[in-house]
C-alpha positions as CSV (number, residue, x, y, z in Angstrom):
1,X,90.5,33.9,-13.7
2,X,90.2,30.7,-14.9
3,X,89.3,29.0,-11.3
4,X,86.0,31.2,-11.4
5,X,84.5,29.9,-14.1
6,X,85.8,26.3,-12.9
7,X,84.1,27.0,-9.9
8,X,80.7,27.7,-10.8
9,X,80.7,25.2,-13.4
10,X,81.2,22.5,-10.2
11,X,78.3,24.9,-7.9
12,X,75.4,24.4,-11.4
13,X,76.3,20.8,-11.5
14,X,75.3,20.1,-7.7
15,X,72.5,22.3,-7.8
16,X,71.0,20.2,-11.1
17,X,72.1,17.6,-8.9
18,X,69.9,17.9,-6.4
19,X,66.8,19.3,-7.6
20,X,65.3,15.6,-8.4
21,X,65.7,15.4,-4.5
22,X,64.6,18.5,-3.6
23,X,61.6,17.9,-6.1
24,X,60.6,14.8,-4.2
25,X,60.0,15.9,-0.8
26,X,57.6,18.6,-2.0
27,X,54.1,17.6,-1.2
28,X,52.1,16.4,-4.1
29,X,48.2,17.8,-4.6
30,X,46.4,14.9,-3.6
31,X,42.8,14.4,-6.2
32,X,39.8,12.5,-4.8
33,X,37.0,11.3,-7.1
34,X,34.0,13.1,-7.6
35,X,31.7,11.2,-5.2
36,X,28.3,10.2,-6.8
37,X,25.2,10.4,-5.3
38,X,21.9,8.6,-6.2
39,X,18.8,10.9,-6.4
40,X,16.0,9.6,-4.0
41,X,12.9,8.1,-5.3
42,X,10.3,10.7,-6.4
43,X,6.5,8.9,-5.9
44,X,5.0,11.7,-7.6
45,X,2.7,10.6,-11.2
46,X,0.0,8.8,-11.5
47,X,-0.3,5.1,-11.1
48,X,-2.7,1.8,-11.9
49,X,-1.5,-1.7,-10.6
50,X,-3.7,-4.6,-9.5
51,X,-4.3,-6.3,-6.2
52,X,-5.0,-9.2,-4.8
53,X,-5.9,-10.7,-1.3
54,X,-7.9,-12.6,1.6
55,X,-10.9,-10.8,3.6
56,X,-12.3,-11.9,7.2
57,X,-14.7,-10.9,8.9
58,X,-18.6,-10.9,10.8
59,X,-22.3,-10.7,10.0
60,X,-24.8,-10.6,12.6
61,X,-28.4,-11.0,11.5
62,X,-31.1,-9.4,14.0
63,X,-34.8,-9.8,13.7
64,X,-38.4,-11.1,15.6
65,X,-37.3,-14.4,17.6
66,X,-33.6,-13.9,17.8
67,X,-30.5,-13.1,16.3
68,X,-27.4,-15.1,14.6
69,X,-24.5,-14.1,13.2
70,X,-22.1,-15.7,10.2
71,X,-18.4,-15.2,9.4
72,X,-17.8,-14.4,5.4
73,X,-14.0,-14.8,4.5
74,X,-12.4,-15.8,1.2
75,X,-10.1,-14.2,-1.6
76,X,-10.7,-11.1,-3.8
77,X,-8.5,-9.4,-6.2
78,X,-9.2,-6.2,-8.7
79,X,-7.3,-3.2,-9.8
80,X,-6.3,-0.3,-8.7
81,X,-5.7,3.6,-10.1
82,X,-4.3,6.5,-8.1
83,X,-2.0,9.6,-8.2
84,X,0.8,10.7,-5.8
85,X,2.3,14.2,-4.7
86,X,5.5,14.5,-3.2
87,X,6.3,17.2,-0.9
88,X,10.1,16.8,0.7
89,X,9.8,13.2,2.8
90,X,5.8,13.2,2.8
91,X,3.5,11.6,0.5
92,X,-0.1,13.0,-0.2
93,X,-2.2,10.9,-2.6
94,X,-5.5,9.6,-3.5
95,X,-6.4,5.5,-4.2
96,X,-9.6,3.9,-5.5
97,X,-10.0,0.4,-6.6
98,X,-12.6,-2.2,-6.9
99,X,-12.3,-5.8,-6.4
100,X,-14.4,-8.9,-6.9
101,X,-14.9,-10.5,-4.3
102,X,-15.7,-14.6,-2.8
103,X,-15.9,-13.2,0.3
104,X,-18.9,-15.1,2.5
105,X,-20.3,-17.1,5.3
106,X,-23.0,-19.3,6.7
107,X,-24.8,-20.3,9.8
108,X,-27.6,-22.8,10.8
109,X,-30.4,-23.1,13.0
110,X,-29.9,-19.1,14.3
111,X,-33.3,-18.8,14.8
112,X,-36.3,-16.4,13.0
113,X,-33.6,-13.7,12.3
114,X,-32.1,-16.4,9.7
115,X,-35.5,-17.7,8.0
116,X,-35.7,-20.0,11.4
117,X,-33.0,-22.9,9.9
118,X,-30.1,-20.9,8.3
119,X,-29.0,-18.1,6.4
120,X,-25.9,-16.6,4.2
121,X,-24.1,-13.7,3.7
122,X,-21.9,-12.7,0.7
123,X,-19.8,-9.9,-0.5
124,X,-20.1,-10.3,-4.6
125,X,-18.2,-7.5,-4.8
126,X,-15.9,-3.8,-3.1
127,X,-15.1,-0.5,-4.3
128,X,-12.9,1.6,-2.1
129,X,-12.1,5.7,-2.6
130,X,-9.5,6.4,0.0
131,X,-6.7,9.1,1.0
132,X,-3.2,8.3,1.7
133,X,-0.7,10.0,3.5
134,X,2.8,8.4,3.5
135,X,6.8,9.1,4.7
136,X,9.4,8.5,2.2
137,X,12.7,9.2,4.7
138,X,13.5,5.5,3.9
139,X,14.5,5.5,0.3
140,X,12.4,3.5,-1.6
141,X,10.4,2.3,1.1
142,X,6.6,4.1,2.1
143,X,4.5,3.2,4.8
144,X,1.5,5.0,4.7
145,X,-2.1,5.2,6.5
146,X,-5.2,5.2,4.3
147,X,-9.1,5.9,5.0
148,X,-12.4,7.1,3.4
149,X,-15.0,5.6,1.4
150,X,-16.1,1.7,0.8
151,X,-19.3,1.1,-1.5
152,X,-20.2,-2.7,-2.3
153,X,-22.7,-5.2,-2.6
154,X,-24.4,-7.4,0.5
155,X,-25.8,-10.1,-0.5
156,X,-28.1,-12.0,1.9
157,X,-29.6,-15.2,1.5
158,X,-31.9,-17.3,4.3
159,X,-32.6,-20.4,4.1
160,X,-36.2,-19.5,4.4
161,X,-37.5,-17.2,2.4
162,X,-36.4,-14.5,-0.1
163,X,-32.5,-13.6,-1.4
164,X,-31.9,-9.9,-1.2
165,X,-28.5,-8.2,-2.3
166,X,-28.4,-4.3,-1.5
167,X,-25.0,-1.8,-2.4
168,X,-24.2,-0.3,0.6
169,X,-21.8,3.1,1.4
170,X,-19.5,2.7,4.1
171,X,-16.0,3.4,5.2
172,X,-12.4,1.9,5.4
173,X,-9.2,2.3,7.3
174,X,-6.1,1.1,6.9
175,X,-2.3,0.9,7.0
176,X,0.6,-0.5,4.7
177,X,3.5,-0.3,2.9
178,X,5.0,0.2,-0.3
179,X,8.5,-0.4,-2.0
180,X,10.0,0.8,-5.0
181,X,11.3,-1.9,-7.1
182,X,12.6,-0.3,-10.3
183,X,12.1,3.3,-11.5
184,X,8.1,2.7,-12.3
185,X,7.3,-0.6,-10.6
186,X,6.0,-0.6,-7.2
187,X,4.9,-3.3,-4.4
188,X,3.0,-3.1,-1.5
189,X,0.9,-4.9,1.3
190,X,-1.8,-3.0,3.3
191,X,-4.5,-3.8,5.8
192,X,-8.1,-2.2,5.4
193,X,-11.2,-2.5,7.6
194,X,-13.8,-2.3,6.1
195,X,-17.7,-1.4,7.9
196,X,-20.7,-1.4,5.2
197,X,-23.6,-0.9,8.2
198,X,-26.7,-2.7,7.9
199,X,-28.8,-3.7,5.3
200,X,-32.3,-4.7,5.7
201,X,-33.7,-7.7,4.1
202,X,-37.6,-7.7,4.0
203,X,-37.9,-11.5,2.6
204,X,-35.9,-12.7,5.4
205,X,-37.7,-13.8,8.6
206,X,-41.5,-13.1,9.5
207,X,-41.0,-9.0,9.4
208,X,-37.5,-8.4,7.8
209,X,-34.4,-8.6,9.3
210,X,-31.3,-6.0,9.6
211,X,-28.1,-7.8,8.5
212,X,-24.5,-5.9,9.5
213,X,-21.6,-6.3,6.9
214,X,-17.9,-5.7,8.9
215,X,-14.4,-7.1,7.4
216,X,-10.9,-7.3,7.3
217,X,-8.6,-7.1,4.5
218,X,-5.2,-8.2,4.2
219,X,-4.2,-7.4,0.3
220,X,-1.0,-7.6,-1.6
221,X,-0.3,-5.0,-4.9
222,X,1.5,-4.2,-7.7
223,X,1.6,-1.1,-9.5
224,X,3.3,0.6,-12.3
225,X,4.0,4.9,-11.9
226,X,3.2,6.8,-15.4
């Protein structure tokens, strides 16, 4: 009778034993880290920056005796206000701005269309009211197209005769770019041309003379999102 209990005694001792083994070759629940994920950049709000850049372009004068043409170029800079909407990866949004501008050329001896020994033109100054439509399936980048509206001023200047300036409504188009830099400050860099049609200076030349107003823009920008 004694053996029995003897026996079991020995048996629970093994068992206790082993269970630290047995324990050990059970598989273990395995825990991954929550991964995190960055939300994508929302362009929705509305925005004002400023912009700056260099404008190229051609001005043919046409009237009695001939015709000439100059090629205005220089810098302009302004500022800017628009609004965008986000709808999944597109980006629908409206941009005006207006810019001063040192935009101009000259010519000499281009016959009676230029006052007969030279004439000028200038664009003093450049308002554009445009549309935008942009893809944001590259996080923070946007490239976009752009078109509508251009207004500005024409200034026209022979060498004989009378200086005119006349604000004339015309259109742009365009492409470019834009990058998110922190949660509210964006850069881009666009390209506009820009067609103002002709103006008519009546000082200039014998009976007037219809001067054309056409120009690239190459412009850089900074904006800040509300």
């Amino acid at each position: 009778m004694k053996r029995l209990p003897m026996t079991m005694y020995v048996g629970l001792f093994v068992a206790a034993m082993a269970a630290p083994s047995f324990a050990a070759d059970l598989p273990r629940p395995s825990y991954k880290a929550p991964i995190y994920s960055v939300p994508g950049y929302n362009w929705t709000g509305f925005y004002a920056g400023i912009n700056a850049g260099y404008g190229f372009g051609k001005s043919d004068w046409s009237g009695p005796g001939g015709t000439g043409s100059t090629s205005p170029k220089g810098p302009l800079a302004g500022v800017t206000l628009g609004y965008n909407l986000q709808t999944g990866s597109w980006v629908w949004g409206i941009e005006g701005d207006i810019d001063y501008s040192w935009v101009k050329g000259s010519a000499v001896g281009t016959g009676l269309a230029c006052g007969g020994v030279g004439c000028e033109t200038k664009n003093s100054w450049l308002a554009t009211a445009r549309g935008r439509l942009g893809y944001a399936g590259w996080d923070r980048w946007l490239p976009y197209i752009t078109g509508g509206g251009a207004y500005g001023q024409v200034k026209m200047t022979p060498a004989v005769g009378s200086v005119e300036s006349k604000n004339r409504l015309g259109y742009t188009l365009g492409a470019g770019v834009e990058y998110a830099l922190l949660a509210n400050w964006t850069v881009k860099a666009e390209y506009l041309y820009v067609d103002l049609g002709t103006s008519n200076c009546s000082g200039c030349g014998v009976t007037g003379t219809d001067v054309t107003f056409k120009e690239n823009l190459v412009r850089a920008g900074l904006n800040y999102r509300f």
